[in-house]
C-alpha positions in Angstrom: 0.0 0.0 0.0 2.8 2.6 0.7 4.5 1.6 -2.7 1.9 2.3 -4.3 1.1 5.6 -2.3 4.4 6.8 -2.8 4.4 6.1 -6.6 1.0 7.9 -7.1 2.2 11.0 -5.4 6.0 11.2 -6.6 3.9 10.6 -10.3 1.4 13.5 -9.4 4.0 15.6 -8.6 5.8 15.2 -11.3 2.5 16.0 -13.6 2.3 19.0 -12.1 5.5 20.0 -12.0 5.3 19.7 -15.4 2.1 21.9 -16.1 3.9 24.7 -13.9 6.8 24.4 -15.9 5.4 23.7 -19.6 1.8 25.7 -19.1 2.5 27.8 -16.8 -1.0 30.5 -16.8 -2.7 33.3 -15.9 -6.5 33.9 -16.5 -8.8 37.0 -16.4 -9.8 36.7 -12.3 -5.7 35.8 -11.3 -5.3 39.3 -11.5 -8.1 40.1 -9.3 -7.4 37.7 -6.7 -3.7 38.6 -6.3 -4.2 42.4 -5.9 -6.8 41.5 -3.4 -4.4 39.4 -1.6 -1.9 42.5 -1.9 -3.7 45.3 -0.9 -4.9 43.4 2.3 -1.1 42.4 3.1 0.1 46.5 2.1 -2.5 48.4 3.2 -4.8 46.3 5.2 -7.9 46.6 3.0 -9.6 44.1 1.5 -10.2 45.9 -1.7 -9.4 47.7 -4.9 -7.6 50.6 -6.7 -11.1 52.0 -8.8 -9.8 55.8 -10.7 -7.2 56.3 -8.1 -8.5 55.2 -4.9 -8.5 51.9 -2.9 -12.0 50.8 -2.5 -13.4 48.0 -0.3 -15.2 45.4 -2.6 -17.1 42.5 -1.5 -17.0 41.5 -5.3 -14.9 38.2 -4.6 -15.4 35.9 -1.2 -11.8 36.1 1.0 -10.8 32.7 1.1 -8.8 32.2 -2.1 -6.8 35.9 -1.6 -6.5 34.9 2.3 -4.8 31.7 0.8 -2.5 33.8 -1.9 -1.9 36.7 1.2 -0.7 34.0 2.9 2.0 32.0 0.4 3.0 35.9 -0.1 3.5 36.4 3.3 5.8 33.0 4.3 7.1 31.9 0.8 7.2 34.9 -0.6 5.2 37.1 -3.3 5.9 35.5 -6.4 3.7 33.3 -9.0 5.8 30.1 -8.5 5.7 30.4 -4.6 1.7 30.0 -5.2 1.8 27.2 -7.7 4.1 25.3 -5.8 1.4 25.7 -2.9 -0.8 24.4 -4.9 0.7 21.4 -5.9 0.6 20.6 -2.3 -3.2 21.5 -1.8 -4.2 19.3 -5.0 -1.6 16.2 -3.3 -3.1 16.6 0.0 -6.6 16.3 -2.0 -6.0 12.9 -4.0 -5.0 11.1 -0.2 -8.6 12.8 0.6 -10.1 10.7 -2.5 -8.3 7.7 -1.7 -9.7 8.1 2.3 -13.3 8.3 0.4 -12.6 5.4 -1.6 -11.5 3.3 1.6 -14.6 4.8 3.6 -17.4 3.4 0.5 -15.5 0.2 0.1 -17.3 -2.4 2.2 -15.7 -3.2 5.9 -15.1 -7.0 5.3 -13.7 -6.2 1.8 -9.9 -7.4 1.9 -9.3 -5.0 -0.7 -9.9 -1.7 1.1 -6.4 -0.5 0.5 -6.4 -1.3 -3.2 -9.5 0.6 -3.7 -7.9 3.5 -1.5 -4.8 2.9 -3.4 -6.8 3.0 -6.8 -7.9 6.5 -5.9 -5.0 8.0 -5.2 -3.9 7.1 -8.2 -6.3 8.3 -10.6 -6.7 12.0 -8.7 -3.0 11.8 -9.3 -2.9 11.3 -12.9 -5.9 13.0 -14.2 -5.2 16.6 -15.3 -8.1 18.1 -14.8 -7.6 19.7 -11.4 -3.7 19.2 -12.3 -3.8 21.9 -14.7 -4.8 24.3 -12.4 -2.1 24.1 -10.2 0.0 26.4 -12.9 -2.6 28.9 -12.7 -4.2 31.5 -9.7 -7.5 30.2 -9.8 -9.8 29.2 -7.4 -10.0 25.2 -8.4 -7.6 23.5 -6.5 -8.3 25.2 -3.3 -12.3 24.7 -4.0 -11.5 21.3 -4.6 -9.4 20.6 -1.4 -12.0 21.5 1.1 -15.0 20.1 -1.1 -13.3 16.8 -0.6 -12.5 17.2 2.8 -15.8 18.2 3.7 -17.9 15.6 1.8 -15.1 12.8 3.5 -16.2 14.3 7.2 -20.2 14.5 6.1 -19.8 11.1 4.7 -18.3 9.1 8.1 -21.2 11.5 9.9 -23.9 10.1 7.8 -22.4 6.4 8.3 -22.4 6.7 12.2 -26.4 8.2 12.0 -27.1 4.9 9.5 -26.1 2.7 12.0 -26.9 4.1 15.7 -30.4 2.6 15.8 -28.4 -1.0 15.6 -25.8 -0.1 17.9 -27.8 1.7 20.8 -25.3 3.9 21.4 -25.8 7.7 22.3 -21.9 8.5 22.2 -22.3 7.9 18.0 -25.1 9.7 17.6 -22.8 12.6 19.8 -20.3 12.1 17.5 -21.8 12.4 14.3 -23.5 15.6 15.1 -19.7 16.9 15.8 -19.2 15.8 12.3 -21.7 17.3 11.0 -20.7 20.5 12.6 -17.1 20.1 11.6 -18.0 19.0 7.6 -20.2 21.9 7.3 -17.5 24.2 8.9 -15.4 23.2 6.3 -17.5 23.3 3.3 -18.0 27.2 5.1 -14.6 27.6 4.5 -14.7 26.6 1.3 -17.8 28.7 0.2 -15.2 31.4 1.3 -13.6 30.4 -1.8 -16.0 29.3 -4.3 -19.7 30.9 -3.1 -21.8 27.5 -4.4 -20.0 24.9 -1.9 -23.1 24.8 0.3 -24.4 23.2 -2.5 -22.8 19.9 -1.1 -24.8 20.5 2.2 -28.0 20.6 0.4 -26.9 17.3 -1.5 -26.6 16.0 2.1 -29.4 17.3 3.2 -31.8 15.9 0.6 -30.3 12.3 1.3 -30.9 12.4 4.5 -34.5 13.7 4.1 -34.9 10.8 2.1 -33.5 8.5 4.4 -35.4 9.7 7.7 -38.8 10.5 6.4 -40.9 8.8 9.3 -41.7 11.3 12.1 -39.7 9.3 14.6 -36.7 10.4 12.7 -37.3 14.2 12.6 -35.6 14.4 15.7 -32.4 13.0 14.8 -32.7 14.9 10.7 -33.5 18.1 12.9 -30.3 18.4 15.0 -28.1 17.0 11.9 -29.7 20.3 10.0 -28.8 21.9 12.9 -25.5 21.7 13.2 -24.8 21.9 9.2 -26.4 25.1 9.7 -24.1 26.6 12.2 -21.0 24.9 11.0 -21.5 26.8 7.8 -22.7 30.5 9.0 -19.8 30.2 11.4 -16.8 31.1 9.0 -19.5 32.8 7.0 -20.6 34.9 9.6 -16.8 37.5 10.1 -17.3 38.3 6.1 -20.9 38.8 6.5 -20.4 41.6 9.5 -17.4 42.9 7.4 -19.9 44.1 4.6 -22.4 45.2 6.9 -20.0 47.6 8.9 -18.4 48.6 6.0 -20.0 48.6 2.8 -23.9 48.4 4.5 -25.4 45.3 2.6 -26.1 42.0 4.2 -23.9 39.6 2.2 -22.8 36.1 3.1 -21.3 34.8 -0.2 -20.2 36.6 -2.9 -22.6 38.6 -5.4 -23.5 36.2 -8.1 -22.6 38.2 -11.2 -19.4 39.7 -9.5 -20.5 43.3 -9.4 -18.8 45.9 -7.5 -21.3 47.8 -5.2 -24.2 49.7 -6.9 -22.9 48.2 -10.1 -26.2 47.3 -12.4 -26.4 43.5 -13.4 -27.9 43.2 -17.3 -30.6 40.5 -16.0 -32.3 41.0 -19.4 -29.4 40.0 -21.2 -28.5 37.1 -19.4 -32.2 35.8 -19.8 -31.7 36.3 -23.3 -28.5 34.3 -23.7 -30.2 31.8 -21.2 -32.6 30.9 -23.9 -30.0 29.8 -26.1 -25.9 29.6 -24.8 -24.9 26.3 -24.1 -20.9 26.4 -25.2 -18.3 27.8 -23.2 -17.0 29.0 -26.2 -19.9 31.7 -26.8 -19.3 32.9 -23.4 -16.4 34.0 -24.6 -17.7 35.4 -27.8 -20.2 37.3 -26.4 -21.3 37.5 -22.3 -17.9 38.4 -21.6 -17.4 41.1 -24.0 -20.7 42.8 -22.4 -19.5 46.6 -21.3 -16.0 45.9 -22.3 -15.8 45.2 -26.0 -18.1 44.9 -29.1 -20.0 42.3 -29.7 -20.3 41.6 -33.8 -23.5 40.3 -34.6 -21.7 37.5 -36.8 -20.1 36.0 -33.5 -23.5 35.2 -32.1 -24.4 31.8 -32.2 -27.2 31.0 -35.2 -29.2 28.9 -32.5 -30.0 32.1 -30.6 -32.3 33.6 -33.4 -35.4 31.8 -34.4 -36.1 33.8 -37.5 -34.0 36.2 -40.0 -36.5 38.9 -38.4 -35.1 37.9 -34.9 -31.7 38.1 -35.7 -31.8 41.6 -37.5 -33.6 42.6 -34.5 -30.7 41.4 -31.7 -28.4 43.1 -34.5 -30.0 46.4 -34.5 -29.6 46.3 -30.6 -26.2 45.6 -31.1 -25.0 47.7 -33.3 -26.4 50.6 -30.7 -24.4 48.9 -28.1 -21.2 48.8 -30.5 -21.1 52.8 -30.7 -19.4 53.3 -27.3 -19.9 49.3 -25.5 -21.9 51.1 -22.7 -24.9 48.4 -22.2 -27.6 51.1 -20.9 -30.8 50.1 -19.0 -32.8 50.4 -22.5 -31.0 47.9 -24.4 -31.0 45.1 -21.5 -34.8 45.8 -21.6 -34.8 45.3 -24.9 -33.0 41.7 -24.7 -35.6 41.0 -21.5 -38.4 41.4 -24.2 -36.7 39.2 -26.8 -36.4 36.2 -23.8 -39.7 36.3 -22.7 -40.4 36.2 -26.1 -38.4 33.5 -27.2 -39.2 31.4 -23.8 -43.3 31.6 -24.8 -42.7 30.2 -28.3 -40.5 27.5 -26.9 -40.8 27.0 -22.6 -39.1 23.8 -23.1 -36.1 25.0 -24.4 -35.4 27.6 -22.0 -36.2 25.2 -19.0 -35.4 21.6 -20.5 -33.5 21.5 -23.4 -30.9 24.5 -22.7 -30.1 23.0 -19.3 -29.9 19.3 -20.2 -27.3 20.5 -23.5 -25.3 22.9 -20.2 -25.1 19.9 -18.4 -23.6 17.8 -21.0 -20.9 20.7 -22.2 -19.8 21.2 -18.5 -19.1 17.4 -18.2 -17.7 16.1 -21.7 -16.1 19.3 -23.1 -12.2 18.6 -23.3 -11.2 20.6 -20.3 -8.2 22.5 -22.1 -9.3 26.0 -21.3 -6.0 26.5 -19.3 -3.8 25.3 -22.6 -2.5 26.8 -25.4 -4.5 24.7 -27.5 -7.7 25.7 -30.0 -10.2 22.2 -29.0 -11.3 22.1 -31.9 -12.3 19.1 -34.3 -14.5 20.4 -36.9 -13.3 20.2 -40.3 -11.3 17.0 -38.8 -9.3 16.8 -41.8 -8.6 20.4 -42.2 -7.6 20.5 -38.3 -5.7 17.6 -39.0 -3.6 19.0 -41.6 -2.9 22.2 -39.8 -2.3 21.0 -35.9 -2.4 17.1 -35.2 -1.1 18.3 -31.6 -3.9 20.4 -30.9 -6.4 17.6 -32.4 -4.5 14.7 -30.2 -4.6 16.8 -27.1 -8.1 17.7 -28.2 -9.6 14.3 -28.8 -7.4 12.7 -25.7 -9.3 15.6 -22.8 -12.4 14.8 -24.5 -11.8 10.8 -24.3 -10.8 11.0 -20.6 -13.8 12.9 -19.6 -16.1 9.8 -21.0 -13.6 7.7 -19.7 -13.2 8.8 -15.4 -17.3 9.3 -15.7 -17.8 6.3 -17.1 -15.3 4.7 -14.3 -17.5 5.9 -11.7 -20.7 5.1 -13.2 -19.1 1.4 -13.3 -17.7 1.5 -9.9 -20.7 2.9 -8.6 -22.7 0.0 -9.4 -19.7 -2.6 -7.9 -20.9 -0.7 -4.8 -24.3 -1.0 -5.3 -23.9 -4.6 -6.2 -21.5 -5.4 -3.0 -23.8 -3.6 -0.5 -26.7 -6.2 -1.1 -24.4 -9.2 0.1 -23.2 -7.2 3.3 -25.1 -7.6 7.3 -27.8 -4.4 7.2 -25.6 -1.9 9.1 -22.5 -1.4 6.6 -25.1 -1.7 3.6 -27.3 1.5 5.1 -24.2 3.2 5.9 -22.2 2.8 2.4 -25.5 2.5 0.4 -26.3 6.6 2.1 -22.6 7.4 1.5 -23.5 6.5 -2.2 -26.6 8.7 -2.9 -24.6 11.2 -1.3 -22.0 11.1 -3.8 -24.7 10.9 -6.3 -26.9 13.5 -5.0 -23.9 15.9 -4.7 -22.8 15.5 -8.7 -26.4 16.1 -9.5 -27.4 18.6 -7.2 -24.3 21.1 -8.7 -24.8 20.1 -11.7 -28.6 20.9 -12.1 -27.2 24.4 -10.3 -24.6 25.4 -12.8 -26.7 24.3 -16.0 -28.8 27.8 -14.3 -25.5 30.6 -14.1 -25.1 32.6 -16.9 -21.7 31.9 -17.9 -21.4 28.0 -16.9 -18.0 27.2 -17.4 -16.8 23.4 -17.4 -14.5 24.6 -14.5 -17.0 24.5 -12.1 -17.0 21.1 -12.2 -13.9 20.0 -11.6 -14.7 20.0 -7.8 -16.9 16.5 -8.2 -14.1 14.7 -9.9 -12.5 13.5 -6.5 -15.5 11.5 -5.5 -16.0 10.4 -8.8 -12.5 8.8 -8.8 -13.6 7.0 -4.8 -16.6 5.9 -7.4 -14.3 4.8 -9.9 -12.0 2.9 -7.6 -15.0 0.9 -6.0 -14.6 -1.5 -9.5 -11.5 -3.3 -7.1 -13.8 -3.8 -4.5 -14.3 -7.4 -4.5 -15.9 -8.2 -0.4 -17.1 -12.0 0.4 -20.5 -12.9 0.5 -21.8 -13.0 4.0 -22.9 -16.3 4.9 
């Protein structure tokens, strides 16, 4: 087990060594986060330079700059000081996924060290959260305390399956301390990425499910309970800090990133709701909103209906093109055309929009952090003028299939093995599961609803997916 420990890490560190050395990155919020981090270590404001003056700004949660203040502070305030810290963040958080994998796999399962073994192994060699160790984002810290958090929730929710059988009140004490403890970290981590309470609610609903009867409200009450003050406590110093100084209540972050009194074009993003599905046209066009134009020849065909539609959305932008100032007129103008579009086809906007989301965030080749185009279409043409970027390309987009299709298999190993173990273990791995399950869902269905959904946002699930995928090895004897 410690061979193959040791070779997992020493061969994840050497991956990312290699992305910090070969891809070594920057993206539009790195900027944002590190003078954050600066001006609170200078100047002791958390806050801005806006036409001259430092400004507080509640525009982006503490956590990550608290995390880049400090690397600055002990290692020093250079780029490589933080991706080295990062590389041990994302190390830490593959032992986390092996300790998941070992916690699913059943008790009387020989195996358990394989599966956590397994694990390891493939958090260590998948590039997906790897990648972002070479660039000040948000990911691999995200990711970290996700995975701690759901590993806490999940040995919580094992002890609460099981104390009816055991009669024992010291368990039940127990798990409501790790309750308390999982949601305090996943407060942490909404510190860093505002929709990590989203694993609570995936909790939550499983153990709604689980104690429906009315003589298990008790029990489902103080588990709520302390979730709930786990998670406002680390929320709750950020919260008064906006109060006392910018005078809004806010807990999180704002969802659209605006600086105080700063108008959000709702209308707008209704509009491209009704039709944006690729990360790509984020680019093209949401992100260009007040900042560049916006050609009406970069806007994706799907989002007109008729020529008479799309030399309407033209004619607005072409007003917004004179100066790129979106005014209050033209975003009423876009709210129009989405309730317009939405009446002629609901389903679209509510079904078919989200379900198309869902499948870009999962099984687009996640190269946004490489210098590469991913694109396939002509393949031929491509071919002919980049076979790296169409290899790198196509092998993203295979491993994507390949890690979800992993956990969909291992998943149902699981599954399988729990119906030959006693009834305790089975109700405590069987809840772990549908927590998993419920978690990948739940933040999915959530991030098929933001307005630029970005296939980022899901890197978070892939430790548990690779505990899922490392069930396959789990091969427990029947009970007799």
């Amino acid at each position: 087990m410690r061979k193959h420990l040791l070779g997992a890490v020493s061969f994840g560190l050497a991956l990312r060594l290699f992305f910090i050395w070969r891809y070594p990155s920057v993206a539009g919020d790195s900027g944002i986060y590190e003078q954050l981090a600066r001006n609170w270590l200078d100047h002791g404001v958390y806050g801005l330079w806006l036409n001259g003056v430092l400004m507080p700004v509640d525009l982006r949660a503490p956590g990550y700059p608290a995390f880049l203040a400090a690397v600055f502070a002990l290692l020093g305030r250079s780029d490589v000081a933080v991706r080295l810290a990062q590389v041990l963040v994302d190390l830490l958080t593959c032992l986390l996924a092996g300790g998941i994998a070992a916690w699913l796999a059943p008790p009387e399962s020989a195996g358990r060290a394989r599966v956590a073994a397994a694990a390891v192994w493939f958090a260590a060699v998948c590039p997906f959260v790897a990648n972002y160790t070479a660039t000040p984002l948000t990911e691999v810290l995200a990711t970290f305390l996700t995975t701690a958090a759901l590993l806490v929730l999940l040995v919580a929710s094992e002890d609460q399956a099981t104390d009816l059988q055991r009669k024992s009140r010291y368990l039940s004490t127990s798990s409501n301390g790790l309750y308390f403890l999982g949601a305090f970290i996943a407060g942490l981590g909404s510190l860093v990425r505002p929709e990590t309470p989203l694993l609570l609610a995936a909790v939550g609903l499983v153990l709604c499910v689980r104690w429906w009867r009315s003589r298990d409200w008790p029990r489902l009450i103080r588990a709520g309970i302390f979730m709930a003050l786990g998670l406002l406590l680390p929320l709750l110093p950020w919260a008064a800090r906006n109060y006392f100084i910018l005078g809004e209540v806010q807990f999180l972050a704002p969802p659209h990133a605006e600086l105080p009194g700063e108008p959000v074009p709702r209308g707008f993003y209704a509009w491209t709701n009704t039709w944006l599905v690729r990360f790509r046209d984020v680019y093209l066009v949401s992100w260009k909103l007040d900042d560049l134009p916006i050609p009406i020849e970069d806007v994706n065909p799907v989002a007109f209906d008729s020529p008479e539609e799309r030399a309407r959305v033209a004619a607005i932008l072409e007003r917004y093109n004179e100066n790129t100032t979106f005014t209050p007129a033209l975003d009423a103008e876009f709210s129009n055309l989405a309730r317009e579009r939405t009446s002629r086809h609901p389903l679209r906007t509510f079904l078919w929009v989200p379900l198309q989301r869902a499948v870009t965030l999962w099984f687009t080749p996640r190269i946004e952090m490489l210098p590469y185009s991913g694109h396939l279409w002509p393949l031929a043409q491509k071919w002919d003028e980049d076979r790296a970027d169409v290899l790198i390309t196509l092998s993203y987009g295979f491993l994507n299939f390949l890690f979800v299709g992993l956990a969909i298999a291992g998943a149902w190993t699981l599954w399988k093995c729990s119906r030959v173990q006693p009834p305790a273990p089975v109700d405590g791995r069987r809840l772990g599961l549908w927590v998993i399950v419920a978690f990948v869902l739940v933040r999915t269905a959530f991030l098929t609803q933001v307005d630029t959904p970005e296939q980022r946002y899901v890197v978070v699930c892939f430790p548990a997916l690779f505990a899922l995928a490392a069930q396959i090895w789990s091969r427990p004897e029947k009970a007799s």
